[in-house]
C-alpha positions as CSV (number, residue, x, y, z in Angstrom):
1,X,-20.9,-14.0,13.9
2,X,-18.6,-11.0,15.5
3,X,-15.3,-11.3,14.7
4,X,-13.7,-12.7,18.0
5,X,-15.9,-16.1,16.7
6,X,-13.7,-16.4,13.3
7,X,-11.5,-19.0,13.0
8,X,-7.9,-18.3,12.7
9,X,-6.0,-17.1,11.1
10,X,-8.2,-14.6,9.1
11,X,-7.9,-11.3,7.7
12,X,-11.2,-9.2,8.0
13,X,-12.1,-6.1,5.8
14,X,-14.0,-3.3,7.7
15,X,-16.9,-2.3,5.0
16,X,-17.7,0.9,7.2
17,X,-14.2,2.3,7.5
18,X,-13.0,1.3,3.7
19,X,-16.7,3.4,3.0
20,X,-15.4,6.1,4.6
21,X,-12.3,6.7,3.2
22,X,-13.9,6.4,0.1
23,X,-16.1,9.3,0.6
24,X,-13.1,11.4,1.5
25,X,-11.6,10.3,-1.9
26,X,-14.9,11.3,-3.4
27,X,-14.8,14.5,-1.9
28,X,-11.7,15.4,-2.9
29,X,-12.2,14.5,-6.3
30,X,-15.4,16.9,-6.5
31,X,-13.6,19.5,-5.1
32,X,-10.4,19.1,-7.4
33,X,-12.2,18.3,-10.5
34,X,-9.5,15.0,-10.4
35,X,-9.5,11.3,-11.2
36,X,-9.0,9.2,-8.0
37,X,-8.2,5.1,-9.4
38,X,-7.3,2.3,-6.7
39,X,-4.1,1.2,-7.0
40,X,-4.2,-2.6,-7.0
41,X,-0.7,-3.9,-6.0
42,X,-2.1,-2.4,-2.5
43,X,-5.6,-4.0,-2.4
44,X,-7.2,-5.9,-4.7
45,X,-9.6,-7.8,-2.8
46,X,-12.4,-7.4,-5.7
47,X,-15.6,-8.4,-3.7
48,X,-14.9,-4.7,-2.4
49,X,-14.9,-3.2,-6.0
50,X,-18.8,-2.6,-6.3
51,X,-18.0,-0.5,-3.4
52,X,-15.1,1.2,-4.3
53,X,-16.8,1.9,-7.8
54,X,-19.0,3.9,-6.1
55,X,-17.0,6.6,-5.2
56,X,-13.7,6.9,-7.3
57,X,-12.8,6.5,-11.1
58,X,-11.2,3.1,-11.6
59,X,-8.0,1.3,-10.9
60,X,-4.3,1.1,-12.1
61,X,-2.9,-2.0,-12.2
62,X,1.4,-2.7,-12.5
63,X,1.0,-5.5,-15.0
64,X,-1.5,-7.8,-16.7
65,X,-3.5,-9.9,-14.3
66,X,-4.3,-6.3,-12.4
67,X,-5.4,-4.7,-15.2
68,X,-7.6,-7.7,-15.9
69,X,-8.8,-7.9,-12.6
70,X,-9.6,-4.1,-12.8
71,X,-11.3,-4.4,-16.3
72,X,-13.5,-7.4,-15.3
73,X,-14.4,-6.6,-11.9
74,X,-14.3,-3.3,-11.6
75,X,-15.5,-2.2,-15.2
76,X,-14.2,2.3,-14.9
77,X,-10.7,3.6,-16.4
78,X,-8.3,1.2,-16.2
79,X,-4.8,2.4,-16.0
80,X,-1.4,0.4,-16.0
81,X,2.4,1.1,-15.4
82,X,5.3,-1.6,-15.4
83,X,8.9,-1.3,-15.5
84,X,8.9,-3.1,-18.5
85,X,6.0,-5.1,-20.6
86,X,6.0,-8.2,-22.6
87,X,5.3,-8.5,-25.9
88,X,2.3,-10.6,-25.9
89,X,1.3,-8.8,-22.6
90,X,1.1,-5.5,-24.6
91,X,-0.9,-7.1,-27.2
92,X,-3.8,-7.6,-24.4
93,X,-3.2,-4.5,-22.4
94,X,-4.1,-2.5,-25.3
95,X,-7.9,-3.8,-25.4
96,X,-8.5,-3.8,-22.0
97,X,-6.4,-0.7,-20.5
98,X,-7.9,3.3,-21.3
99,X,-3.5,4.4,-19.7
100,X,-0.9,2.8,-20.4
101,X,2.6,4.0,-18.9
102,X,6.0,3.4,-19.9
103,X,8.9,3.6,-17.8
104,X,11.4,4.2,-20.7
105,X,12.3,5.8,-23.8
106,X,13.0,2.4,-25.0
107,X,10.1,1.0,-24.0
108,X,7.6,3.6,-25.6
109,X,9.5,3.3,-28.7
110,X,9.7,-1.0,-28.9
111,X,5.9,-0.9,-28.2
112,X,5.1,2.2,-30.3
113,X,3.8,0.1,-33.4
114,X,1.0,-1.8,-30.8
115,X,0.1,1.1,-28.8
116,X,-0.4,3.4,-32.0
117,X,-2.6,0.9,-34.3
118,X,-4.5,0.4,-30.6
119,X,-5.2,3.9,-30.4
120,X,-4.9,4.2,-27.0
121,X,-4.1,6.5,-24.5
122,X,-0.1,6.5,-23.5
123,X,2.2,8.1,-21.1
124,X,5.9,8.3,-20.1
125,X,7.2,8.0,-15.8
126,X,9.6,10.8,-15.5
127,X,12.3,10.9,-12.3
128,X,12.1,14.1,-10.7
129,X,15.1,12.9,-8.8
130,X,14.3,14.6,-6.1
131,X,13.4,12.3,-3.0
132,X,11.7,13.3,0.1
133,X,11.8,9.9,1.8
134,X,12.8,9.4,5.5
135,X,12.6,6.0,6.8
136,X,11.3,3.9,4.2
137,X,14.4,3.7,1.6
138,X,13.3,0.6,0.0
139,X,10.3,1.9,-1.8
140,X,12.1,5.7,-2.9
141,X,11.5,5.8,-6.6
142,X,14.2,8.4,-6.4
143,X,16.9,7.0,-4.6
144,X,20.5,7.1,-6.8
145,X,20.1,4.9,-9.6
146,X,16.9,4.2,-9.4
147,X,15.7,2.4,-12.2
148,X,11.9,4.2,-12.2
149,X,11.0,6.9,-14.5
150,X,13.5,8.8,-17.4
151,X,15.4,11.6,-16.2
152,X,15.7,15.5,-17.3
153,X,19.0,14.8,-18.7
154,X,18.5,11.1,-20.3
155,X,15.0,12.6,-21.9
156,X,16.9,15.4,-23.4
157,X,19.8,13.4,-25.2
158,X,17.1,11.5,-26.5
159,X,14.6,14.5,-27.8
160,X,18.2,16.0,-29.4
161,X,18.2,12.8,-31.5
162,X,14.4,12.6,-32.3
163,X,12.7,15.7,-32.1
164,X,9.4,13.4,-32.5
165,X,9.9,11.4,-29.3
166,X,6.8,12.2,-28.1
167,X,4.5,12.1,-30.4
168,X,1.6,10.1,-29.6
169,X,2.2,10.5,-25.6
170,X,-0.8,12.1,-24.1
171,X,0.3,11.7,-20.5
172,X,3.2,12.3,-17.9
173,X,3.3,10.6,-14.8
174,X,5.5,10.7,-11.8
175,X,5.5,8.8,-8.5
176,X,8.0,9.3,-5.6
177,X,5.7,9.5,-2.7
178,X,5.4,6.7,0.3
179,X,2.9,7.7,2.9
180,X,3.2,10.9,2.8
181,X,1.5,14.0,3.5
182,X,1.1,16.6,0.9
183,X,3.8,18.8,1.8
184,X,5.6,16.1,0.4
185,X,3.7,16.5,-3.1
186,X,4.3,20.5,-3.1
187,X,7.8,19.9,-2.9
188,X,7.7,17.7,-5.4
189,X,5.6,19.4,-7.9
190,X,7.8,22.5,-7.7
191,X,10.7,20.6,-9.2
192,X,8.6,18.6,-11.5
193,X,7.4,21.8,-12.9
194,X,11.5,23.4,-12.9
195,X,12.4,20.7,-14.5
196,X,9.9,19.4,-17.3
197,X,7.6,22.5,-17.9
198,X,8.4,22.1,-21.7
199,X,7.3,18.5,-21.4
200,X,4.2,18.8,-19.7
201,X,3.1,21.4,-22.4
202,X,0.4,20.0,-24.6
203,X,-0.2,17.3,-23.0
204,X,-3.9,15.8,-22.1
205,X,-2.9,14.8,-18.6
206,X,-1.0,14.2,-15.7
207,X,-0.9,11.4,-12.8
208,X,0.7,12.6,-9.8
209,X,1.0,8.5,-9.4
210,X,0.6,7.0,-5.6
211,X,1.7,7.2,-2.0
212,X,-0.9,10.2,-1.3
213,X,-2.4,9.2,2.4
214,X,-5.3,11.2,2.1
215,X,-7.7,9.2,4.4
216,X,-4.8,10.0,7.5
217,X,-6.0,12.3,10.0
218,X,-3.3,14.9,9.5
219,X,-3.0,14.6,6.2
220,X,-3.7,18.0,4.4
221,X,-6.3,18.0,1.9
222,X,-6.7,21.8,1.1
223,X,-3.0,21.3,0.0
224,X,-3.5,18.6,-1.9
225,X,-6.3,20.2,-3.9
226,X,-4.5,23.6,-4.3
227,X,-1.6,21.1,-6.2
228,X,-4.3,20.0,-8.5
229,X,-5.8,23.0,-9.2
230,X,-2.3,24.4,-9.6
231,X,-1.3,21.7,-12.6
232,X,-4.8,22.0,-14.3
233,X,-4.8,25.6,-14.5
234,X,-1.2,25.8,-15.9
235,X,-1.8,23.1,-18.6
236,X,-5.4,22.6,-18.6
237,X,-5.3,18.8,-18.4
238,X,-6.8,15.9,-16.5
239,X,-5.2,14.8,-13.1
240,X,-5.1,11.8,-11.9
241,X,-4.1,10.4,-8.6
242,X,-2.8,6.5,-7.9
243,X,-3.4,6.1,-4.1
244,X,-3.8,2.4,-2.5
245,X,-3.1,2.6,1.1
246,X,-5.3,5.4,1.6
247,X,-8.4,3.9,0.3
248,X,-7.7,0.9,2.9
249,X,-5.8,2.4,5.1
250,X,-7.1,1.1,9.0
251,X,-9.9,-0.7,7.4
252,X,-9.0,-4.2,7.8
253,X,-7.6,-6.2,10.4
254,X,-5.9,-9.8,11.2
255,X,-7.0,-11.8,13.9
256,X,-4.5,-14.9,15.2
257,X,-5.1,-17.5,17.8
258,X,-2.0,-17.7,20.4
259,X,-1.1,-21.0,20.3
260,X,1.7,-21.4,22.9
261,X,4.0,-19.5,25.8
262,X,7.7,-19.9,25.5
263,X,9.9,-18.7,28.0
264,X,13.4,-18.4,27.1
265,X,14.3,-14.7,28.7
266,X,11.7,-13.3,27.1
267,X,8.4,-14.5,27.2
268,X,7.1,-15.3,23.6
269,X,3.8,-15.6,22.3
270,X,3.5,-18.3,19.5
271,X,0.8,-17.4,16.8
272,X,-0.6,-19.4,14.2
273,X,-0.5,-15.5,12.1
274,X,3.4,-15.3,10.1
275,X,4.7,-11.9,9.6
276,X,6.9,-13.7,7.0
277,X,3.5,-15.2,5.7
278,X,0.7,-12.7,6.3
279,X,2.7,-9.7,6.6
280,X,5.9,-9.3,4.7
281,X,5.7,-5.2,4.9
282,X,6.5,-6.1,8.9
283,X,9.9,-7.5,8.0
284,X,10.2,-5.7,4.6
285,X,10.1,-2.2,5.7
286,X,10.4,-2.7,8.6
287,X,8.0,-2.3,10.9
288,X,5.6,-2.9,14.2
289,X,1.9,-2.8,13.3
290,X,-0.7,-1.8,15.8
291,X,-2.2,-4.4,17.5
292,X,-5.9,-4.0,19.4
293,X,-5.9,-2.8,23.7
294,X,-1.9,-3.6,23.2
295,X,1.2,-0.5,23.9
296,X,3.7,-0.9,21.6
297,X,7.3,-1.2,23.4
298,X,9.1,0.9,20.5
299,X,6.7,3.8,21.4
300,X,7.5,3.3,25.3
301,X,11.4,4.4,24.4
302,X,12.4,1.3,26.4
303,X,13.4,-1.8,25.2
304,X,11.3,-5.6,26.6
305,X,14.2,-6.9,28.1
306,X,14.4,-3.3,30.4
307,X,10.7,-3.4,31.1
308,X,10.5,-7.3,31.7
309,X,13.5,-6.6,34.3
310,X,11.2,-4.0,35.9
311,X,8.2,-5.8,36.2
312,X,9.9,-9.1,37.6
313,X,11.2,-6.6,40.6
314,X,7.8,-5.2,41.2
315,X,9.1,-1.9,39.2
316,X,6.5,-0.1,37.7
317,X,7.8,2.0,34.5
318,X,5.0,4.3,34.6
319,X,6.0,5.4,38.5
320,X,9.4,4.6,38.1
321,X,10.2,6.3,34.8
322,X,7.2,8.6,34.2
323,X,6.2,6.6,31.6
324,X,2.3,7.7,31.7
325,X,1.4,6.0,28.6
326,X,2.4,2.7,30.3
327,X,0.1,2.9,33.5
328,X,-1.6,-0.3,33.9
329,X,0.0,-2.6,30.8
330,X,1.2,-4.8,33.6
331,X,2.4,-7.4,31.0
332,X,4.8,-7.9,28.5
333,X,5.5,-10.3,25.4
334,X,7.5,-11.0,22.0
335,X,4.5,-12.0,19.2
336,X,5.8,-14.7,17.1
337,X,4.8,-17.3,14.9
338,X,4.6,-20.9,14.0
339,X,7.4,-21.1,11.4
340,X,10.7,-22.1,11.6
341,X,12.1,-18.8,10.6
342,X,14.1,-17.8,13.4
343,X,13.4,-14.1,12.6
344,X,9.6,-14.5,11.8
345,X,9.3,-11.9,14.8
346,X,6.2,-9.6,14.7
347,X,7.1,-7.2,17.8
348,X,7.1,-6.6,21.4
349,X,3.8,-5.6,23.3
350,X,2.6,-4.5,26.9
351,X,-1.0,-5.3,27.6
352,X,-2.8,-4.8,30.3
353,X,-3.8,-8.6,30.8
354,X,-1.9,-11.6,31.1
355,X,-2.9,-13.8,27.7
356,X,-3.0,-17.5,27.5
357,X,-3.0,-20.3,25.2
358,X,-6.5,-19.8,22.8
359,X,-6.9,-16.2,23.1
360,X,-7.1,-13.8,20.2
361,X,-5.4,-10.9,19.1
362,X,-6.5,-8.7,16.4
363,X,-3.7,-6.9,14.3
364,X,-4.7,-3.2,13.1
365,X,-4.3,-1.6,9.6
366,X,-3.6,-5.1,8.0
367,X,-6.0,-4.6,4.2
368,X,-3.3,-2.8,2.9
369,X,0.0,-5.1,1.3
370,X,-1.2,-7.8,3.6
371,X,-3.7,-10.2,1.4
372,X,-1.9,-8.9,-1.7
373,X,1.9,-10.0,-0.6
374,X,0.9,-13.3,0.9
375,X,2.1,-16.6,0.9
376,X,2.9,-20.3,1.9
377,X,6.4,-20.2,3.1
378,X,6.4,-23.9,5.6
379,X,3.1,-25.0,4.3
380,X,1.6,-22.3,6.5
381,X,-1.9,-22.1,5.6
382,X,-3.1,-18.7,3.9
383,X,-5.8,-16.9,6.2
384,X,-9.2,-16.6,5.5
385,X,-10.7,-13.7,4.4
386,X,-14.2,-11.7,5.8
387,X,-16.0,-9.0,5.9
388,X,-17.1,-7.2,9.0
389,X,-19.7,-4.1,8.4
390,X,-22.0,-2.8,11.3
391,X,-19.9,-5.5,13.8
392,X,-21.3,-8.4,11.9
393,X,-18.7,-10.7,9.8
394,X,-19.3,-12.6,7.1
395,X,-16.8,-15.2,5.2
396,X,-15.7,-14.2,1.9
397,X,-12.7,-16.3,0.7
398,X,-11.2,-19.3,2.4
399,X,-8.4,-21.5,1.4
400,X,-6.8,-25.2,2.1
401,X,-4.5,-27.5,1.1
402,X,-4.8,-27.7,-2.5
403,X,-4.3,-23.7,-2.5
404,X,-1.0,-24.7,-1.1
405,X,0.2,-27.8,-3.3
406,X,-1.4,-26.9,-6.7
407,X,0.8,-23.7,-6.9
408,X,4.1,-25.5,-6.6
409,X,3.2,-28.1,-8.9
């Protein structure tokens, strides 16, 4: 079947694009000489790991049921930071994880009797404090106070009172990007190197940690590599990069069904797709995602109620205004959902064609922190999930009721 014949709501994972972001990551980790691993709290639809295991090292996980997803379905290095661990998680992280990271001096030292017997390898998040984030505060690892990663001047108290602090730590890891480019990581390097040079020393590697979007079409990868080369030549260690979005990044999609108009000074689509449901990162971040032959009204610098005024008086904005980009998107809507969350509101659109009851929309760029951040909120069903490679779909997962009740009780 092609995916306009899927029943709705269902997120679809393009096979070819996900392939070729993988080769990129490949690439770069010939050229570098690096470890690439997926980071799972971004995708972790495992039918896809054969595939990914093709072409990078492994996966990271952020607590236990990642890690044993990534040891049992993906089989490579298997990496994993948390903010803090459990006892009797630590106890199983140790046979099944090759990295394990602590965010804390407290935390390396509470689980050093575990982690040393295990002979495993371990490493210790450091705060650079030095954030290069713009509009996406929420996930700055560096922002005041954050509680991610030990600082320069908290890891230095603590080496004045133990001169031994870091024995046994192999690895230092730091992570402060958020789809960035790697102008972003330069900057950042030079101050992780001011700063903890007499760390880094001696150790057997370093992960540069995630938010790296490599697969972008700007993004610079010469940069990128020159960074690596730069840390493995100074230290002669392993690298190892943590990116998630960039190994699915525009390679799946979410298709909806419109299910009714409503008409209350704007005109609003009613979907059976929930940003609150399918989507969080749209209210979360926030943000608009692209959505297939559709003009985004935030990228027209008008807002719908200016444009709806237009149209109703036989205005056109792209004569009117010069707005070019808007020749021809004749129509404009509010895409919401079936939920009784008043703001369950997943943008304003101009399309080209008037849309009716039954028609389908396909969201863009929805495999990343879509399937992963999920949920039932109302009883809303979860979607379905497919597979689309060479235009031909296939189901992979689908769920029901009982997905629904049996988690709640």
């Amino acid at each position: 079947m092609n995916i306009r014949e899927l029943q709705t709501p269902v997120y679809v994972i393009d096979e070819n694009k996900l392939e070729d972001n993988l080769k990129v990551l490949s690439d770069v980790e010939k050229k570098a000489g690096c470890k690439i691993l997926l980071a799972q709290k971004a995708f972790s639809n495992f039918a896809q790991y054969p595939l990914v295991a093709k072409y990078i090292s492994g996966t990271t996980a952020s607590g236990l049921f990642e890690a044993r997803l990534g040891k049992e379905e993906m089989g490579k290095e298997n990496h994993v930071f948390a903010p803090a661990f459990k006892d009797e998680d630590m106890k199983e992280l140790v046979k099944i994880c090759d990295h394990i990271v602590f965010n804390s001096i407290s935390q390396l030292e509470h689980h050093r009797p575990v982690w040393e017997s295990a002979g495993v390898s371990v490493g210790l998040r450091i705060n650079p404090e030095f954030s290069t984030q713009g509009d996406h505060a929420i996930y700055d690892p560096c922002a005041p106070g954050s509680r991610f990663g030990v600082t320069l001047r908290k890891l230095e108290e603590e080496l004045d009172k133990n001169p031994d602090l870091l024995k046994g730590v192999d690895g230092i890891h730091f992570h402060t990007l958020c789809e960035q480019n790697s102008d972003d990581l330069e900057s950042t390097l030079e101050v992780v190197l001011e700063k903890f040079d007499f760390v880094l020393r001696g150790r057997k590697w370093i992960n540069f940690g995630g938010g790296h979007h490599i697969t972008r079409d700007d993004y610079d990868i010469d940069t990128l590599i020159r960074c690596i080369n730069q840390v493995k030549a100074r230290y002669n260690c392993e690298v190892y990069l943590e990116p998630g979005e960039a190994i699915a990044l525009n390679a799946g999609y979410l298709v909806t069904t419109v299910l009714d108009k409503v008409d209350n000074g704007i005109e609003t689509l009613i979907l059976d797709a929930s940003a609150a449901c399918h989507m969080p990162d749209v209210i979360e971040m926030p943000y608009v995602p692209p959505l297939k032959d559709a003009l985004k009204v935030e990228d027209t610098d008008l807002d719908i109620w200016t444009i709806k005024k237009m149209f109703k008086n036989g205005i056109s904005p792209s004569k009117a205004m010069g707005k070019k980009m808007m020749e021809g998107y004749n129509h404009v809507y509010r895409l919401s959902s079936y939920t009784c969350l008043a703001g369950d509101i997943i943008g304003d659109y101009c399309f080209k064609e008037e849309l009716n009851i039954g028609d389908k929309l396909i969201f863009e760029d929805m495999a990343i922190y879509s399937m992963v951040k999920n949920n039932t909120f109302n009883g809303i069903p979860l979607p379905s999930i497919a597979a689309i490679k060479d235009g031909k779909c296939r189901i992979i997962k689908e769920f029901g009721y009982e997905d629904f009740k049996n988690r709640l009780g």
